[in-house]
C-alpha positions as CSV (number, residue, x, y, z in Angstrom):
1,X,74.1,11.1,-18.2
2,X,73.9,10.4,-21.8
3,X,76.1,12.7,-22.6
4,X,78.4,12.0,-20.1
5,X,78.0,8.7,-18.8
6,X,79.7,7.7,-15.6
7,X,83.7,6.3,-15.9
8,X,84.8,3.2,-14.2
9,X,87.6,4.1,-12.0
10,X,89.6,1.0,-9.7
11,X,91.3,2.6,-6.6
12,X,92.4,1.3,-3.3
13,X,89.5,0.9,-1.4
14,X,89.1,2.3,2.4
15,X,93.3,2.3,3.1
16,X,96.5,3.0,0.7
17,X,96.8,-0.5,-0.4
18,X,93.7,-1.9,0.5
19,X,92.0,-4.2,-1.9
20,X,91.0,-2.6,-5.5
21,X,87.4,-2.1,-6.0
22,X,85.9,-0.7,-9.2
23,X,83.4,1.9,-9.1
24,X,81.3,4.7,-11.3
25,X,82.4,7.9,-11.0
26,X,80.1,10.5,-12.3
27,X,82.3,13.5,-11.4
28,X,86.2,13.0,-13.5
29,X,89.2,15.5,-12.7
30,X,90.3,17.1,-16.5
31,X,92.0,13.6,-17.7
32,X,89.3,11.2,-16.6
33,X,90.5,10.0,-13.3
34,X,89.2,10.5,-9.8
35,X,88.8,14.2,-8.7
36,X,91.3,15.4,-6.5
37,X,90.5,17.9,-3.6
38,X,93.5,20.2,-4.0
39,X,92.6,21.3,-7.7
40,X,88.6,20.7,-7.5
41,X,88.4,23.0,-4.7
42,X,90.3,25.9,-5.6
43,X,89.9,24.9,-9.9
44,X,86.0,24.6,-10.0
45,X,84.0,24.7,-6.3
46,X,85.3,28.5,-5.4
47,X,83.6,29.7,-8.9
48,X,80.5,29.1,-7.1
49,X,80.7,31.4,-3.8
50,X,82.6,33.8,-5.7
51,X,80.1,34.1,-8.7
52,X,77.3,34.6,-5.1
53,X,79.5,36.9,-3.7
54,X,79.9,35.0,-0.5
55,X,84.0,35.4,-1.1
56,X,85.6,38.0,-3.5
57,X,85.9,37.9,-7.2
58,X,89.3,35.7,-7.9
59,X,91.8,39.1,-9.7
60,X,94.1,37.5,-12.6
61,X,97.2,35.6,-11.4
62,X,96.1,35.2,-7.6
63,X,93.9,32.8,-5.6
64,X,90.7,32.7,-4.2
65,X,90.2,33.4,-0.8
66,X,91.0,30.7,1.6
67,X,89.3,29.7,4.5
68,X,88.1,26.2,5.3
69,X,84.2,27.5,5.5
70,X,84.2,28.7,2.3
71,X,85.3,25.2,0.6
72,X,84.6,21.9,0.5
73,X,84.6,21.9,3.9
74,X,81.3,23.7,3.7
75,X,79.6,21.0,1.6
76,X,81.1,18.3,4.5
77,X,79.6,20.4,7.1
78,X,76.3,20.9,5.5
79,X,75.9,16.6,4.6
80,X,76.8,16.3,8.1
81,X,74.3,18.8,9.8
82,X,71.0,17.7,7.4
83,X,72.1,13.7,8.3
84,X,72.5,14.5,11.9
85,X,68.8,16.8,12.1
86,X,66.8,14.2,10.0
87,X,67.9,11.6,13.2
88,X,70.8,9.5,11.0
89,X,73.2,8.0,14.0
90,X,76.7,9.2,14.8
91,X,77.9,5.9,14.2
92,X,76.4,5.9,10.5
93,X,77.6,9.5,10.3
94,X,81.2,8.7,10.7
95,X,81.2,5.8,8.2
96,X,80.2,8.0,5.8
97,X,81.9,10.7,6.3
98,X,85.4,8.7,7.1
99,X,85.9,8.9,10.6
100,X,87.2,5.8,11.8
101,X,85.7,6.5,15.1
102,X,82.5,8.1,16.0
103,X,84.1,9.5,19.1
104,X,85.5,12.2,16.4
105,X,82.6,12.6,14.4
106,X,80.5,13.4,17.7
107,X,82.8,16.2,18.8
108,X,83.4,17.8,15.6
109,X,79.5,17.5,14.9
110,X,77.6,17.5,18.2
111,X,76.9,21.4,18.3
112,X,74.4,20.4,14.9
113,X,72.6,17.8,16.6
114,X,68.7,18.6,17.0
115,X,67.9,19.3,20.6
116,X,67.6,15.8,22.6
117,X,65.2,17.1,24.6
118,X,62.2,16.7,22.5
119,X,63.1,13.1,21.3
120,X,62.8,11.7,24.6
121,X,59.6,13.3,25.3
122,X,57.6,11.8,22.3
123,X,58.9,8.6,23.0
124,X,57.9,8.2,26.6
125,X,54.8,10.3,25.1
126,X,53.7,7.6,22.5
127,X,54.1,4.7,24.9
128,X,50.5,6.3,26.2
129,X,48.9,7.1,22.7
130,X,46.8,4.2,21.4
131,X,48.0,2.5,18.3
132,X,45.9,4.8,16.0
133,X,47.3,8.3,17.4
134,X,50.9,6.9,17.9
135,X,53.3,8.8,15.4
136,X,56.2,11.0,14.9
137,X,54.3,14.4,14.4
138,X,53.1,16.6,16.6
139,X,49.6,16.6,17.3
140,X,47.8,19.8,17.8
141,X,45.6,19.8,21.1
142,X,42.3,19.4,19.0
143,X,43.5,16.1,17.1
144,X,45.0,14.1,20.2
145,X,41.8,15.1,22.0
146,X,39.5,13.9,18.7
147,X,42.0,10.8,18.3
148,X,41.7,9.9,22.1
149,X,37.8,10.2,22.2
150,X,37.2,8.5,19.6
151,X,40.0,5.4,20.1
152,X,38.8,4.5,23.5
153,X,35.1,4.1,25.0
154,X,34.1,6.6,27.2
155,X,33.8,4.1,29.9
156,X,37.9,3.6,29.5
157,X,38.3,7.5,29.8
158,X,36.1,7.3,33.5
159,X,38.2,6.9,36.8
């Protein structure tokens, strides 16, 4: 960073011709301004797959392959599935991301949510647990049955 330190850039913010708001950027396109998707993707993110083979080798005076899966697009995609499996909301997921409604965001995204299935379980689970076992992280059988023993007097456990 001390080498290159971030640049103050002022763009429209949110819409064309929204209000100007001033921000750091820490990644510049080759004069100093913002980075701009149609050169960064084809000028500096396809060195990477091609230098891991996941696409061919660029040959002198062509392109690199093109496929949306093996651009930027791919980085989207992959901050969208490890938002969406550590529990972040759709709603939150679409603000960042840009979707002006969730609605889009959930059916472009929904085949990378984690299974629902289990969510609902632990919940309705952990309204049961006392205060001490209740958490987000599976027990093993031996630990819920020391944590229950121990939490509540045998006389509690009795019918």
């Amino acid at each position: 960073m001390k080498r290159f330190p971030p640049v103050d850039i002022t763009l429209p913010w949110k819409v064309t011709g929204g209000p100007l708001v001033t921000g750091q950027l820490v990644f510049t396109g080759p004069i100093g301004g913002h980075v701009w998707r149609s050169s960064f993707n084809p000028d500096t993110w396809k060195r990477a797959p091609a230098a891991a083979g996941v696409i061919p080798a660029r040959k002198k005076g062509t392109e690199y392959a093109s496929a949306r899966e093996h651009g930027m697009h791919a980085l989207r995609r992959l901050y969208a599935s490890v938002l969406l499996d550590a529990g972040e909301s759709v709603k939150a997921l679409a603000e960042y991301l840009g979707h002006s409604d969730p609605g889009l965001t959930l059916r472009v995204y929904a085949h990378l949510m984690p299974s629902s299935q289990e969510r609902p379980r632990n919940a309705v689970a952990n309204v049961y647990r006392p205060a001490q076992v209740r958490n987000d992280l599976p027990l093993t059988a031996y630990q819920a049955h020391s944590a229950l023993t121990t939490a509540w007097p045998a006389e509690a456990a009795r019918p």
